[in-house]
C-alpha positions in Angstrom: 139.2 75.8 114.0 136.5 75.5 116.6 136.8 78.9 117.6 136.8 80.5 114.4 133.4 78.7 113.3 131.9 79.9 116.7 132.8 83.3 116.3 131.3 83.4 112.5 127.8 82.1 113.9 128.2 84.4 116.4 128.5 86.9 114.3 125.6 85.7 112.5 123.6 85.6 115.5 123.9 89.0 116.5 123.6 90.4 112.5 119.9 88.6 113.0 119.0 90.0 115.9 119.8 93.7 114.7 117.6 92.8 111.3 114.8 91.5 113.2 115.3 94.6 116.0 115.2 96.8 113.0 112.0 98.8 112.4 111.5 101.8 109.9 109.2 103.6 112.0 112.2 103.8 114.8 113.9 105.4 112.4 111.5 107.8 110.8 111.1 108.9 114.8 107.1 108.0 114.4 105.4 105.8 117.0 102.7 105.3 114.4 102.1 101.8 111.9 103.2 101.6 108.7 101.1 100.0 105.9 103.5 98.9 103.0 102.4 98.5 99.3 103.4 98.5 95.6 103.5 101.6 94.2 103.0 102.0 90.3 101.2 104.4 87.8 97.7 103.4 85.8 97.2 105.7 83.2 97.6 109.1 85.2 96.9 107.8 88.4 99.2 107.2 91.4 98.1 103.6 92.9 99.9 101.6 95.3 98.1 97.8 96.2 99.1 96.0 99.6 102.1 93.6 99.5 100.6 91.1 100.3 98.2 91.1 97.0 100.8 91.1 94.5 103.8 88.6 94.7 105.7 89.5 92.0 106.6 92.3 89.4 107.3 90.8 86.2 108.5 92.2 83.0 106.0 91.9 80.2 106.5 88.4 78.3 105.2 86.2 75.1 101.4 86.3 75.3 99.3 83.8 73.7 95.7 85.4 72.9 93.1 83.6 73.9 90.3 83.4 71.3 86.9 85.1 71.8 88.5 86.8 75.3 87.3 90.6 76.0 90.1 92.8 74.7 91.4 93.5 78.0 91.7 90.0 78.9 95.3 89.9 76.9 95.9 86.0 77.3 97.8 83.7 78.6 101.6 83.4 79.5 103.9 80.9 80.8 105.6 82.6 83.9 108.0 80.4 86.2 106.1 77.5 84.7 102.7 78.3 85.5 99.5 79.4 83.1 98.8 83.2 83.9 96.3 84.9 82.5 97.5 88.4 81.3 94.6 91.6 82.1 94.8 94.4 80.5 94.1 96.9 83.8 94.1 100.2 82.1 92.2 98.2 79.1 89.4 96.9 81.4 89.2 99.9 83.0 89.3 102.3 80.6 87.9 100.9 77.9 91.1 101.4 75.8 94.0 99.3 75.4 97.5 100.0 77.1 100.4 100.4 75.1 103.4 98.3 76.0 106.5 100.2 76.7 109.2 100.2 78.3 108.5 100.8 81.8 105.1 98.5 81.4 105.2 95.6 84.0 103.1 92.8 85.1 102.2 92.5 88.8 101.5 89.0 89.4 98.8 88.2 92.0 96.1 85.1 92.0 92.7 84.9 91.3 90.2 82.4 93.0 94.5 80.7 93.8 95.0 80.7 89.7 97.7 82.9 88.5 97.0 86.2 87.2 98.8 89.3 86.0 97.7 92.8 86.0 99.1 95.0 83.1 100.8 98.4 84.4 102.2 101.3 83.1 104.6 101.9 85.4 105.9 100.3 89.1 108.0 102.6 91.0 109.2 99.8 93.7 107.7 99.3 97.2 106.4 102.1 99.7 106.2 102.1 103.4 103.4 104.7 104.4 102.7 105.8 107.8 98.8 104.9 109.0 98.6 108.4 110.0 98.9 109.8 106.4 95.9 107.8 105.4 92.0 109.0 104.4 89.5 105.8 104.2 86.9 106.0 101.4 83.9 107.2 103.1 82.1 107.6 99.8 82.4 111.5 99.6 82.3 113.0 96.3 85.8 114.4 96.2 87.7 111.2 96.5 85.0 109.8 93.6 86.1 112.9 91.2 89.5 112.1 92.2 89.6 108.8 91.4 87.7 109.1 88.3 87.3 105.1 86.3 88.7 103.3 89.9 86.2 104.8 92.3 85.1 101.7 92.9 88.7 99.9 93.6 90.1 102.8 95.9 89.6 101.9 99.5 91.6 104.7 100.9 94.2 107.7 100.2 97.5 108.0 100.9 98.6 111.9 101.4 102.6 112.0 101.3 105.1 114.3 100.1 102.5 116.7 98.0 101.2 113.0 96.2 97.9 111.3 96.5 98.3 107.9 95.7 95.2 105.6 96.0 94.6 102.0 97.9 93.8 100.0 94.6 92.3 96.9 96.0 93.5 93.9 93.8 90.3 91.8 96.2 87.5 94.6 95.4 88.7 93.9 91.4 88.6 90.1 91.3 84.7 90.5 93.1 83.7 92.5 90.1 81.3 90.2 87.8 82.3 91.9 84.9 85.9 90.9 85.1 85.6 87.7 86.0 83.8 87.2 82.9 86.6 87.7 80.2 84.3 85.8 77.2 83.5 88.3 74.6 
């Protein structure tokens, strides 16, 4: 009986060291870094925000609507027993408000460490992107026109398989003045 439990965590010992010996870019054949985000869809727009800015993707949920709130500023909701505040992103954004459907989620991040969610059309999963397909925001007009209503959220592009998807900085967002001001 000995034996057989040492041969299991054996076993387990060497399955660990292959996951923690395991490394995308080995496989891709690339020497280069990746830089691994949430991908998901704002309106028309292709976005993606760093990992470790949003810990969750939630389905939408009951919203309470908090009176006097902006419109984007959709309320409050009880998720995993905590009060979130529900944004509208496409609402504050854009000035108009999203529809909910189907493939709408919430990405749960924080704010000032208070629980907030962002309101998306779409999330297509989680993307590793190598470094070396990346274009930082230097300010140039094309990536402005581009990124058309989020300019000032995109740090950087990433250019991969004939997409553009754009850095949308959840931190750049929460510094705005505007948003963190949802009293009508």
């Amino acid at each position: 009986m000995g034996e057989t439990k040492k041969s299991v965590f054996d076993r387990l010992l060497a399955f660990e060291q292959q996951c923690l010996e395991h490394r995308p870019q080995a496989q891709a054949g690339s020497d280069g870094d990746y830089w691994d985000g949430v991908v998901y869809r704002l309106n028309e727009h292709l976005l993606t925000s760093h990992i470790k800015e949003i810990e969750e993707i939630i389905s939408p949920s009951d919203i309470t609507p908090v009176p006097g709130a902006k419109p984007w500023l959709l309320g409050l909701a009880n998720v995993r027993g905590n009060l979130t505040t529900i944004i509208d992103l496409g609402g504050y954004i854009y000035g108009q408000r999203s529809p909910l459907g189907s493939s709408s989620r919430f990405l749960l991040t924080s704010l000032q460490n208070r629980p907030m969610a962002l309101l998306v059309d779409e999330v297509f999963g989680q993307r590793h992107f190598p470094q070396n397909q990346s274009s930082p925001d230097n300010g140039d007009e094309p990536l402005a026109e581009r990124w058309q209503g989020i300019a000032a959220f995109i740090e950087r592009e990433f250019h991969l398989e004939e997409r553009t998807w754009g850095v949308f900085s959840v931190s750049r967002l929460s510094k705005q003045e505007e948003f963190l001001d949802g009293a009508a």
